[in-house]
matplotlib code that plots the C-alpha trace (Angstrom):
import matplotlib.pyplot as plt

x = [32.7, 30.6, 31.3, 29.7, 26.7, 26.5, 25.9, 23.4, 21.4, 21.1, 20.0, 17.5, 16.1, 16.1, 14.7, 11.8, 10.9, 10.9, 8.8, 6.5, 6.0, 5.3, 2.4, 1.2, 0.9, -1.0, -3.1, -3.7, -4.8, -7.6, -8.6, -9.1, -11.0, -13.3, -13.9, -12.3, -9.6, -11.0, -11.0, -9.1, -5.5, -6.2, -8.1, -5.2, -3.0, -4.6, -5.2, -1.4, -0.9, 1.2, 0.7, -0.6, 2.5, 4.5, 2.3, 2.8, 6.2, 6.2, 3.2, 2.9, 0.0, -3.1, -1.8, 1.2, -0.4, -2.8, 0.1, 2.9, -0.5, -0.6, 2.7, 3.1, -0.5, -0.1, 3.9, 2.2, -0.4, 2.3, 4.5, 1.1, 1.0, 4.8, 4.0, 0.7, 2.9, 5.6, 3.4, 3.0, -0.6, -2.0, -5.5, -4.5, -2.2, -5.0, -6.8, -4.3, -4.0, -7.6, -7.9, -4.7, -6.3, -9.6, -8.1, -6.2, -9.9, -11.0, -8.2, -7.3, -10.1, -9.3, -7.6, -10.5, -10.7, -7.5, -6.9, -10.0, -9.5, -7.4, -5.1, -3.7, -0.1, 1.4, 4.9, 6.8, 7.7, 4.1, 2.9, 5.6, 4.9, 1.1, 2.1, 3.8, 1.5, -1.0, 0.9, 2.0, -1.7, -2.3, -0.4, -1.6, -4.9, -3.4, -1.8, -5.1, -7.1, -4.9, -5.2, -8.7, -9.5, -10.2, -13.9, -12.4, -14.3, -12.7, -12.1, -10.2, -12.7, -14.5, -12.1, -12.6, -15.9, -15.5, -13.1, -15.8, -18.6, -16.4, -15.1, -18.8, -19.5, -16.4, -16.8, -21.1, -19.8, -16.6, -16.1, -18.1, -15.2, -17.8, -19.5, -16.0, -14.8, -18.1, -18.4, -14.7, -15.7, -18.2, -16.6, -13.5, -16.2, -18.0, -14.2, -13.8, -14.5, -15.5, -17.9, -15.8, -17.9, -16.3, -17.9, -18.2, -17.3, -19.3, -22.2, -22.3, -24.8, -26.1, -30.0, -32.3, -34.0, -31.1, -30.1, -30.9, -32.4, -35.1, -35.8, -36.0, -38.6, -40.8, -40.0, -43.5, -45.8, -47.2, -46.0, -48.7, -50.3, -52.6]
y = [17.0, 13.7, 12.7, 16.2, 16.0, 12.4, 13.4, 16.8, 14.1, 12.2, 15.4, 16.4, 12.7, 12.7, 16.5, 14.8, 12.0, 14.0, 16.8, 13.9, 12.3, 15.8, 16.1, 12.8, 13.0, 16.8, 14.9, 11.8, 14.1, 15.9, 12.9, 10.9, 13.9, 14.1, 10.5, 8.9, 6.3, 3.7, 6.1, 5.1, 5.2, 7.0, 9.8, 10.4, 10.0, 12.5, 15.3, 15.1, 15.4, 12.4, 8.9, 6.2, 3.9, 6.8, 6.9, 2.7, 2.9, 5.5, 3.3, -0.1, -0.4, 1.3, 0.8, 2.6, 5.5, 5.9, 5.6, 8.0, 10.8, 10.5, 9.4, 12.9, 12.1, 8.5, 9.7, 12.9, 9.9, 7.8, 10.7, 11.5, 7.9, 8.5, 11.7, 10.2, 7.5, 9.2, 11.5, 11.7, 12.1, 8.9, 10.5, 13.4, 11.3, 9.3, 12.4, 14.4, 11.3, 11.4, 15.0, 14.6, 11.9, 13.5, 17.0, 15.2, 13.7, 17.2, 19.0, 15.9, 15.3, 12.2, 10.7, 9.5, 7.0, 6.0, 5.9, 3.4, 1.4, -2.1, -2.3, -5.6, -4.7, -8.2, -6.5, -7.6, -4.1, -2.7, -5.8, -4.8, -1.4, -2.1, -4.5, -2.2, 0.7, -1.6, -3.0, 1.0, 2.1, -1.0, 0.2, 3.4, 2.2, -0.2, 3.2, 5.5, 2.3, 1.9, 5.3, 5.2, 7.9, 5.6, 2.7, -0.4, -2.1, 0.3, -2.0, -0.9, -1.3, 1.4, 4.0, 2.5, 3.0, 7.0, 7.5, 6.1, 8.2, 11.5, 10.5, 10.1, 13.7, 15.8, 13.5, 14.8, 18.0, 18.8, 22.7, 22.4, 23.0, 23.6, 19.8, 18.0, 19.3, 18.7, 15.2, 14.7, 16.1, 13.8, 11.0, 11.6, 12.1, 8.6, 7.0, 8.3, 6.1, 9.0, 11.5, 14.9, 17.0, 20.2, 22.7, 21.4, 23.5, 25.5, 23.9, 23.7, 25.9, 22.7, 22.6, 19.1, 20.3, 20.9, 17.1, 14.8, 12.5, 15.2, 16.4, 13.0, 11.6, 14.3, 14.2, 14.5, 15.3, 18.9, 20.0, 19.5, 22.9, 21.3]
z = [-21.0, -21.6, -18.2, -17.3, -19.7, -18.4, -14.8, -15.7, -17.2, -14.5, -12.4, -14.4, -14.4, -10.6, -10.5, -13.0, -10.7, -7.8, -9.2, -10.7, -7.1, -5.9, -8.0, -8.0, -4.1, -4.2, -6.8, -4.2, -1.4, -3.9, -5.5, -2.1, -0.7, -3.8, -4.2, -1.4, -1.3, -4.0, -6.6, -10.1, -10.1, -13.6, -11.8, -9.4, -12.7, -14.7, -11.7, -11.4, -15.5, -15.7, -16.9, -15.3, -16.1, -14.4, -11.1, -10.7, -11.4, -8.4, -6.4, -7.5, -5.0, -4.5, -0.4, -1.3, -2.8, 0.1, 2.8, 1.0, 0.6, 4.2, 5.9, 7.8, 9.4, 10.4, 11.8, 13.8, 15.2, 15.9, 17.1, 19.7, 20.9, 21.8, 24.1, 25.2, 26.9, 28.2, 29.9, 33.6, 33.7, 31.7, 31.1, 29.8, 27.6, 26.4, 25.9, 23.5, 21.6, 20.8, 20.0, 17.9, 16.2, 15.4, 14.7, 11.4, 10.7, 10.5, 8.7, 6.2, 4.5, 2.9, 6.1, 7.8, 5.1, 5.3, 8.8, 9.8, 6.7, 6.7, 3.5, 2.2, 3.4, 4.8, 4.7, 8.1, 8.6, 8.1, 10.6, 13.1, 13.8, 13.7, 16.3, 18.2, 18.0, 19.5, 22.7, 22.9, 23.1, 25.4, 27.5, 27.8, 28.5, 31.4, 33.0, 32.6, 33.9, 36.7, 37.7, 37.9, 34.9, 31.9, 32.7, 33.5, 30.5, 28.0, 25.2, 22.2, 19.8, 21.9, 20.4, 16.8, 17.3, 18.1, 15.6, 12.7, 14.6, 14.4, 10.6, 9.6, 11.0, 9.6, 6.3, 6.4, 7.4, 6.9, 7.5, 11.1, 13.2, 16.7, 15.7, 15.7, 18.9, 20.7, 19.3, 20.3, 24.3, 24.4, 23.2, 25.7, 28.7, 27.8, 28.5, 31.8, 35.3, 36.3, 34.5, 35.5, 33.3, 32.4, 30.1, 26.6, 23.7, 21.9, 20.0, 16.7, 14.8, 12.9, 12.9, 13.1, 10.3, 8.3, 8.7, 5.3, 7.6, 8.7, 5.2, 3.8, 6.5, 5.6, 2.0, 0.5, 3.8, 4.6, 7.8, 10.6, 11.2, 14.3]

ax = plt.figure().add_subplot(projection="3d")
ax.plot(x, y, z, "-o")
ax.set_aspect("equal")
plt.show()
């Protein structure tokens, strides 16, 4: 019987900790969306009703925290890198793997942050698949290059430079569905050798007017009536 009662305890400590990483990671994701990926341990801590000494023994590291919140992102972007290469046509590849990227920008809104941002992770397993995920993607380019459907002076930093662009615009305007995949076409049409221009998608209902940048240039001036 104590044998029994030993082993029900150690259940319902397992059920505890699971239950407790569970909310501590549904915390994460609202947190990191609120206040992005530097916000206080505490907040995440208090959002997910348990203590802080509970979420560190669960993530020691800020960098772990951000990577368990969003492991099934950065495994369905690694997962798209795997099918980008394997298939036959390299610039449709290319392109999937962008729109994959960019659609979890949209829909997460906390990945952005986490996806562009460099984390002090000098693990040799965390070095080794960035490693690999770069000479993967590498070789992807050399494949769409080759076949004349990605510019020649396609660099990689190009794409890092897109991906900030569209995280900027879902993170300004996060529920414009018609902006992201515009952005995203355009983006994709810049890369080719080729400009192959097919119809872009729907515009976005987004006004100049409406931007922050218009209403604060004309913060206090009258609009010309000449």
């Amino acid at each position: 019987m104590g044998e029994s009662s030993r082993i029900a305890g150690q259940d319902s400590l397992r059920a505890d900790a699971r239950r407790n990483r569970r909310r501590i990671l549904s915390a994460a994701r609202v947190v990191f969306a609120e206040h992005g990926i530097d916000a206080p341990m505490a907040t995440v801590a208090r959002r997910a009703g348990v203590g802080v000494a509970t979420l560190y023994r669960r993530f020691p590291t800020r960098d772990a925290l951000v990577r368990a919140t969003f492991a099934h992102q950065t495994d369905t972007c690694a997962q798209a890198l795997t099918e980008a290469l394997a298939d036959p046509d390299p610039w449709q590849g290319f392109q999937r793997l962008v729109e994959t990227v960019c659609e979890l920008q949209r829909e997460e809104r906390g990945f952005p942050a986490a996806f562009v941002s460099a984390f002090p992770d000098t693990t040799r397993e965390h070095a080794r698949v960035c490693e690999q995920a770069e000479r993967d993607f590498m070789a992807l380019v050399r494949r769409a290059q080759a076949a004349g459907a990605l510019r020649a002076d396609f660099h990689p930093s190009d794409l890092a430079v897109a991906l900030l662009s569209h995280c900027g615009l879902v993170t300004a305007l996060p529920g414009d569905r018609a902006a992201s995949r515009r952005l995203v076409a355009y983006l994709l049409q810049s890369f080719r050798a080729e400009a192959a221009h097919g119809a872009l998608p729907a515009p976005s209902a987004l006004s100049l007017r409406s931007l922050p940048l218009a209403a604060h240039g004309s913060q206090g001036q009258q609009p010309s009536r000449a």
